[in-house]
C-alpha positions as CSV (number, residue, x, y, z in Angstrom):
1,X,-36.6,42.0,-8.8
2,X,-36.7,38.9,-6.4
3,X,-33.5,38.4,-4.6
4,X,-33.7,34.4,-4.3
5,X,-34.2,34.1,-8.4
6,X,-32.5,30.8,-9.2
7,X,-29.8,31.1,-11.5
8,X,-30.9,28.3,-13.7
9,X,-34.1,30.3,-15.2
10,X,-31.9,31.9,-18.2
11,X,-30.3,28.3,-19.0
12,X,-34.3,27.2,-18.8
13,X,-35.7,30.1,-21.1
14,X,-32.8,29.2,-23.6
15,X,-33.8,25.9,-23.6
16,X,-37.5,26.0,-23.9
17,X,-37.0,28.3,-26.8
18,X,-35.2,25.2,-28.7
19,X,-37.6,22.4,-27.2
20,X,-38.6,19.7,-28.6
21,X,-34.8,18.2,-28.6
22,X,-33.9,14.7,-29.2
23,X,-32.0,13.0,-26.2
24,X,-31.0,9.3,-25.1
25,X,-31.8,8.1,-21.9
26,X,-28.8,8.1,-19.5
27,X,-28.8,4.5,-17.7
28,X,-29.9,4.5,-14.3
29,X,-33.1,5.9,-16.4
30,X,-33.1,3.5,-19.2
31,X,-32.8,0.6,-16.6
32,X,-35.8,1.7,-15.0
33,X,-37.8,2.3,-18.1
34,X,-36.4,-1.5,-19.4
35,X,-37.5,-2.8,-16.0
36,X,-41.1,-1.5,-16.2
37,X,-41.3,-2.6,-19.8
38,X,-41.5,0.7,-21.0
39,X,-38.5,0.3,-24.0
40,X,-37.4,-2.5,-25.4
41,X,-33.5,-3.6,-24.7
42,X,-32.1,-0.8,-26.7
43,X,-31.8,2.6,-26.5
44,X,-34.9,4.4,-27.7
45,X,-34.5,8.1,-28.6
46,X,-36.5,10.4,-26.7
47,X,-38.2,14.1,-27.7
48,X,-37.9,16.4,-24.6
49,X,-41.2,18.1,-24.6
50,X,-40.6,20.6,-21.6
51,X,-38.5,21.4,-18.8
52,X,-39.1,23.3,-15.5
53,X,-37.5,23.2,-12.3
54,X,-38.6,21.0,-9.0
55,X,-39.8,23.1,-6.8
56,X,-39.2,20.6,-3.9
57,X,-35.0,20.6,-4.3
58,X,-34.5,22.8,-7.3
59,X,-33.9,20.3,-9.9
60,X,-33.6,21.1,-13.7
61,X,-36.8,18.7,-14.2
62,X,-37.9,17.4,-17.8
63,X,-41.1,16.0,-19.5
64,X,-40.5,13.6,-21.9
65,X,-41.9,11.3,-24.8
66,X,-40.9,8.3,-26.6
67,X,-40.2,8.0,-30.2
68,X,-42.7,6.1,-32.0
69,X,-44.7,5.0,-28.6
70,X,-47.9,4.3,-30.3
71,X,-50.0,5.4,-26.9
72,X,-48.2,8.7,-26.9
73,X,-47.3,9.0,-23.2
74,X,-45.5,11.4,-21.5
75,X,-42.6,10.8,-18.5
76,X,-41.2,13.3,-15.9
77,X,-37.1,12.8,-15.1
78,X,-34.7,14.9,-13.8
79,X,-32.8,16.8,-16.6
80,X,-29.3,15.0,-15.6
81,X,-31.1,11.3,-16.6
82,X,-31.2,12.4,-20.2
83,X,-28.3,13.3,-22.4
84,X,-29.1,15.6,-25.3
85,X,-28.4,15.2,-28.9
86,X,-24.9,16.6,-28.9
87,X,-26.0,18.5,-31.8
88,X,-28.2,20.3,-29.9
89,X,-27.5,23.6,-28.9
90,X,-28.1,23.7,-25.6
91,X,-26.1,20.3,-25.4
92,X,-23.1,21.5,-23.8
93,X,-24.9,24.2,-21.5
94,X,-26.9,21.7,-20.1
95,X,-24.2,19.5,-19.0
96,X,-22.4,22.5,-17.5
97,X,-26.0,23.6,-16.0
98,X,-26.7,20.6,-14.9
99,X,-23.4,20.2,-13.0
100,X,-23.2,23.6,-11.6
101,X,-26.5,23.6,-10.1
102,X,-26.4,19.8,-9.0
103,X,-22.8,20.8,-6.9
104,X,-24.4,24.0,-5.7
105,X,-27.6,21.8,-4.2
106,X,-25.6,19.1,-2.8
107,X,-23.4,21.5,-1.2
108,X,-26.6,23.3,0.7
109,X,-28.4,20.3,1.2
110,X,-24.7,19.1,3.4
111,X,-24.7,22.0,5.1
C-alpha cells in the first residue's frame, strides 16, 4: 500500500462510476466561457465526462462538454468551477470533497 495515497481517490472512484452527470457552470467559469464566446448569456448545462486529479497541486480536476455544442468539444476545469445537478448522487460529496481537500491544500501550500 502507498503511504502518500490521496484521500480523494475513493470520492473519485464513486464518482466515475456515476459519470456522465449534468452540472452548471459556477461563475468565475461561466464568465470566462461567455468572454471567449464559448456560451451564450445564459447558463448552459454541462455533461461531466471525466474527472481526475491535477497532478501539479492535487486538484479534483474535471473534463467537460456542452450541451448541444454542435462541434462537440471537450473543456478541462477544476471540479469546484462546476456545481452538480443536486440530484446527483455524488452532489453533496463533492461539495464536502471539494471543500475538504481545497482547505487541506491551501493549508500546505501556506505552510
Amino acid at each position: 500500500m502507498i503511504a502518500s495515497a490521496n484521500p480523494a481517490y475513493p470520492f473519485l472512484d464513486r464518482l466515475r462510476r456515476s459519470l456522465p452527470a449534468a452540472a452548471h457552470a459556477r461563475q468565475p467559469l461561466l464568465g470566462y466561457l461567455q468572454s471567449k464566446r464559448v456560451i451564450g448569456s445564459t447558463s448552459s448545462t454541462l455533461r461531466i465526462v471525466n474527472v481526475f486529479l491535477n497532478g501539479y497541486d492535487g486538484n479534483i480536476m474535471c473534463q467537460f462538454a456542452i450541451e448541444g455544442d454542435a462541434r462537440a468539444r471537450v473543456f478541462v476545469a477544476p471540479l469546484s468551477q462546476l456545481a452538480l445537478n443536486r440530484r446527483h448522487p455524488a452532489a453533496r460529496k463533492a461539495a464536502k470533497a471539494i471543500d475538504r481537500y481545497g482547505r487541506r491544500l491551501g493549508a500546505a501550500a501556506r505552510a
